[in-house]
C-alpha positions as CSV (number, residue, x, y, z in Angstrom):
1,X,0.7,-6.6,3.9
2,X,-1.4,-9.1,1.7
3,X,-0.5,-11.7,-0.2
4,X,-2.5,-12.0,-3.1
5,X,-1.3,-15.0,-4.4
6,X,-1.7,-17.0,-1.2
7,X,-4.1,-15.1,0.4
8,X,-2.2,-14.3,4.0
9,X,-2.3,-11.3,5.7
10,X,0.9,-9.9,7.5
11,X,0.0,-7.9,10.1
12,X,2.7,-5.9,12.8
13,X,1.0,-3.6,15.5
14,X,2.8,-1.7,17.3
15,X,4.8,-3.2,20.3
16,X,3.7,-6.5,19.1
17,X,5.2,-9.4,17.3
18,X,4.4,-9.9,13.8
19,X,1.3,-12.4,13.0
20,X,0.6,-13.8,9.7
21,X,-2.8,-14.6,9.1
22,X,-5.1,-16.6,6.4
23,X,-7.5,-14.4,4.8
24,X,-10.4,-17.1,6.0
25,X,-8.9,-16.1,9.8
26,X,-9.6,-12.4,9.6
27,X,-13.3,-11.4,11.1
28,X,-15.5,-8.5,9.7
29,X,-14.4,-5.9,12.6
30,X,-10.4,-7.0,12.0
31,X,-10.9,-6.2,8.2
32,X,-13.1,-3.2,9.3
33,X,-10.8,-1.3,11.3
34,X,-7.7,-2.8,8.8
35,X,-9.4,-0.8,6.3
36,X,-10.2,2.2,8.3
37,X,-6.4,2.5,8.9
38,X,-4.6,1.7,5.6
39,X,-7.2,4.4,3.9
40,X,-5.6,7.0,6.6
41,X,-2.3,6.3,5.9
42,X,-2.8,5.6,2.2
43,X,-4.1,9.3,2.1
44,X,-1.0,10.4,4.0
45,X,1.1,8.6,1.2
46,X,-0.5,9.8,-1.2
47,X,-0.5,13.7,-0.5
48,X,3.2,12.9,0.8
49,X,4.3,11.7,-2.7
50,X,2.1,14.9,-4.4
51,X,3.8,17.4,-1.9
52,X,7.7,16.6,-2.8
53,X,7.3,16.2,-6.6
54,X,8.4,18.3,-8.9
55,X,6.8,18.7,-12.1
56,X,9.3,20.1,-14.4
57,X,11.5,17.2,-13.2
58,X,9.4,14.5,-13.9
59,X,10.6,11.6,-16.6
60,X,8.2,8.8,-17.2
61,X,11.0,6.8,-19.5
62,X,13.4,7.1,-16.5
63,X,10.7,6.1,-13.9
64,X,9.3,3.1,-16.5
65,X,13.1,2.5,-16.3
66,X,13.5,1.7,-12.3
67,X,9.9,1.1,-11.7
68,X,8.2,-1.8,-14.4
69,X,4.3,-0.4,-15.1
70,X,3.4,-4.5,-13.9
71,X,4.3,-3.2,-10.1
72,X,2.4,0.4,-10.6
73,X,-1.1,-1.4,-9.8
74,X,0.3,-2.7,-6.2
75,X,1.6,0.9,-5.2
76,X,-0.7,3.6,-3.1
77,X,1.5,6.4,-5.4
78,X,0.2,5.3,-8.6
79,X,-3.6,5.3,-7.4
80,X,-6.3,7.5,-8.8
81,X,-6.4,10.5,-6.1
């Protein structure tokens, strides 16, 4: 998880504790195969979200209505494929 306004990193791997981390404390190779990994499961996400919608159902004014367009730019769903 990244905060952009303070510029941290959360990161949890597995069977680990959680470590929070300033972006200046994270080395090319970290960011590297950070990258590699949130791409993979972005594309998982992604095709996840595509897979269980249903077109005839969809209802922008509803989904404006629980989900505010300023938080669409933060969320993997909303991304260009």
């Amino acid at each position: 998880i990244y905060d952009q306004n303070h510029h941290l990193f959360a990161l949890h791997e597995a069977k680990t504790d959680w470590r929070l981390l300033a972006e200046t404390d994270m080395n090319d190779k970290a960011l590297t195969n950070f990258s590699w990994e949130e791409e993979k499961y972005s594309q998982l996400w992604k095709e996840f979200t595509k897979t269980i919608t249903i077109k005839e159902r969809e209802n922008k004014r509803c989904q404006r209505g629980h989900l505010p367009l300023k938080y669409r730019s933060h969320m993997t769903e909303f991304d260009s494929p």
